[in-house]
N, C-alpha and C positions, 0 to 999 in steps of 0.2 A: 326168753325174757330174763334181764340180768335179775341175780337173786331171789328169782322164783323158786327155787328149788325148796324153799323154805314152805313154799303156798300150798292149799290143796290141788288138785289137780282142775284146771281151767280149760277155758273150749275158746274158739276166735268164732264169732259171729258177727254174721250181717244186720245190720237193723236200717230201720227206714228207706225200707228199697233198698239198701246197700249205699246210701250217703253216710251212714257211721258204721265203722267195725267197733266192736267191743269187746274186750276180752275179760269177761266173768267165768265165778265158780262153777262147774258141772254137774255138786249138789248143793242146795240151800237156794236163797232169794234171784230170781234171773230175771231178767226184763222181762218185760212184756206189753199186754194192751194197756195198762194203766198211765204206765211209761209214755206209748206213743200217744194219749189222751192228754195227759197233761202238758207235756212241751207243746203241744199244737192250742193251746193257750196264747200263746205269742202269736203275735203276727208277723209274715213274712219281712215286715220294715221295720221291726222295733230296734232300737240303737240304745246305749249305755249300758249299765251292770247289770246282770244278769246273776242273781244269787241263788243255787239250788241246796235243799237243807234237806240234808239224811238222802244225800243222792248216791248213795253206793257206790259202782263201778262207774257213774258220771253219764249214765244213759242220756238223762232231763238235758244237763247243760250241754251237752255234746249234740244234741239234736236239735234243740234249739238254734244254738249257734253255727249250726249246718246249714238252717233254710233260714235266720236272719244274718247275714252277712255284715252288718254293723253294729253287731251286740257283741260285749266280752261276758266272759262268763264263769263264775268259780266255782266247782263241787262241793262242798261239805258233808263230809262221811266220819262216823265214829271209828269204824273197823280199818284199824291199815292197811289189813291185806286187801279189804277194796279199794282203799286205795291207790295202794300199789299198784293193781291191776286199771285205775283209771290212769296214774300217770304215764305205765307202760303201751297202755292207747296210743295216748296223746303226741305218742312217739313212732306211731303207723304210719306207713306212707299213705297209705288210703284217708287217713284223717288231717293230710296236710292242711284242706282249704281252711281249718277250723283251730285246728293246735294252738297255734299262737296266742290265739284269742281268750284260751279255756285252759284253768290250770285246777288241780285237786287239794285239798288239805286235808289235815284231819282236824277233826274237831267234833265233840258234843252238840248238838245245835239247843241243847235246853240250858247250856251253861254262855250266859251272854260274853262274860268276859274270856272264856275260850275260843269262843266265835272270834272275837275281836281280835285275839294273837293270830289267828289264822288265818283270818280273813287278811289282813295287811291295807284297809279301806278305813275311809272315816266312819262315825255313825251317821246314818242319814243318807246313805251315797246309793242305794241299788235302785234302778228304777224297776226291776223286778226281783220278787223272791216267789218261788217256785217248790211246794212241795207237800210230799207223797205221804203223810204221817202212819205210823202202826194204827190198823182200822181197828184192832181186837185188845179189851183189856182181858186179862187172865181169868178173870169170872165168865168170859163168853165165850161158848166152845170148847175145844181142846186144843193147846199150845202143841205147834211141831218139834217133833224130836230131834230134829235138826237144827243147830243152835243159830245158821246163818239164818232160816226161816222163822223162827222164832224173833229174833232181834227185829226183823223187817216190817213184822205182820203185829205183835204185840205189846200193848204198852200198858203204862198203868193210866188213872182215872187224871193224874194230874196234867201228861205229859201231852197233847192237843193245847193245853192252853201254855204250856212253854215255849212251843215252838210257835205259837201266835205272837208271844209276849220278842221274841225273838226277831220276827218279822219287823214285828210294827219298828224296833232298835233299827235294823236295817235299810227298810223302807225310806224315803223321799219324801215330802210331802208330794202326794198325787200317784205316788209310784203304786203300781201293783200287784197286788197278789193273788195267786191258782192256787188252788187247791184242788184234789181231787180223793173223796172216800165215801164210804158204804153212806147208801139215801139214810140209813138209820140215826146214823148221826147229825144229820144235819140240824137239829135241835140246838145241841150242844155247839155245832160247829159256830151258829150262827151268832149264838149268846156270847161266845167266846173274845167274837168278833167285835161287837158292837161298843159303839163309845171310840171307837178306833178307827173304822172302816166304813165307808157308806157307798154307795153306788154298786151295789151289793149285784151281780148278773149270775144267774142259776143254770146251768143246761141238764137237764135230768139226761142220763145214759140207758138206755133201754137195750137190752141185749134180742130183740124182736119187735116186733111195729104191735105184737101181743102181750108181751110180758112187761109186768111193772120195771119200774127203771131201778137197776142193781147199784149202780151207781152217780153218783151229782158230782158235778165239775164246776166249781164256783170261782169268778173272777171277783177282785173288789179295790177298790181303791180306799190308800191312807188319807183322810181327813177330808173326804166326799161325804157331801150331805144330801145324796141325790138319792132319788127311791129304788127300794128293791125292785128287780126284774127277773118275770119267770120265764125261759123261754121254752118253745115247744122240744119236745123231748130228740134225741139224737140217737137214732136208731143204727146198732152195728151188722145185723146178720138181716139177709133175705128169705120166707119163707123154706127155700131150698137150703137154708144152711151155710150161703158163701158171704163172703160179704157187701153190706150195699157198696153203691159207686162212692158215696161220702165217703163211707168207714174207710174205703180201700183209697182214697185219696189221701186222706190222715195218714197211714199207716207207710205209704210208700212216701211222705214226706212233700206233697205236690199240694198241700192247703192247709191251712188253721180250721178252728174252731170257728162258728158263727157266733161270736161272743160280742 
């Protein structure tokens, strides 16, 4: 990769069945279930902007804009070096069918008028924004020692509603927004929300057809006035440990969400 040299040392992985390569760091924040949870938010047909906020190495948009073929799509990431490694993606042959479509910037996502240099869009223009907020402030738990984990995973009390206040800037009237974090939050997420957002749809994630659900995956749209919906939970593992036929549908990139 030109100019890597400067980067920590990176790995090329498959993701979603192998419709997107990605090349991220080998320690700190790496894709994973969350990732392939929340782009399956979209539907296979959705078309226009597609805006992902605090998208790292461009997992969200890049897979998104794999299984919807008429959506564009821009990363916004803080860190350049994830950057970097989304625009050096972007530049895979394996990512041709999507490239075009999908570009990376840097940017803050809690600072609007940064977004706005980066973004290179009017306000008002995405019919989706997309994203994965730090679930942990500093008083919960113990912060990782690793600085890329740390940035990903932890935030303080204010920054959930920055990157709300950010969306709603971006958003369309009608356009919508995913979310996906810890069930804990959803208090907060919801209060955040409101006065903004209405037709509010819930998928609780349950990591067994036994276990309380770890985490919620919330769709909603800007300036809906329609009522909240809670829907039955979304089970990922089988008894046995493997995963259900849904989850394994999601994951190799063959369905959305029932949202």
């Amino acid at each position: 990769m030109s100019g890597g040299a400067s980067l920590a040392p990176y790995s090329e992985d498959a993701f979603l069945g192998g419709r997107v390569r990605l090349l991220q760091p080998k320690k700190g924040h790496r894709a994973g279930l969350d990732a392939a949870l929340l782009q399956a938010v979209v539907p296979d047909d959705a078309a226009g902007l597609l805006i992902d906020l605090g998208a790292g190495v461009g997992t969200i948009a890049f897979a998104a804009a794999a299984r919807a073929t008429a959506l564009r799509a821009v990363a916004l990431e803080r860190e350049p070096d994830q950057v970097v490694l989304a625009q050096a993606a972007l530049r895979h042959p394996e990512n041709a069918g999507f490239s075009e479509r999908v570009r990376a910037a840097i940017a803050d996502v809690t600072s609007l008028a940064v977004v706005r240099a980066a973004l290179g869009e009017a306000d008002h223009a995405a019919d989706w924004v997309l994203m994965n907020p730090p679930y942990d402030t500093p008083e919960r738990g113990r912060p990782s020692p690793d600085a890329g984990r740390r940035i990903a995973h932890v935030g303080d009390a204010k920054l959930l509603g920055a990157w709300i206040a950010t969306a709603v800037a971006l958003l369309k009237p009608g356009g919508r927004l995913g979310v996906i974090h810890r069930t804990e939050a959803l208090p907060d997420l919801l209060a955040t929300m409101a006065g903004a957002f209405g037709g509010v749809t819930l998928l609780p994630i349950h990591p067994s057809a036994e276990a309380p659900a770890s985490r919620i995956v919330v769709r909603a749209e800007k300036g809906s006035r329609a009522p909240l919906r809670l829907l039955g939970g979304f089970v990922l593992h089988e008894p046995d440990g493997g995963w259900t036929l849904d989850a394994e549908a999601i994951l190799r990139g063959q369905a959305a969400l029932p949202l």
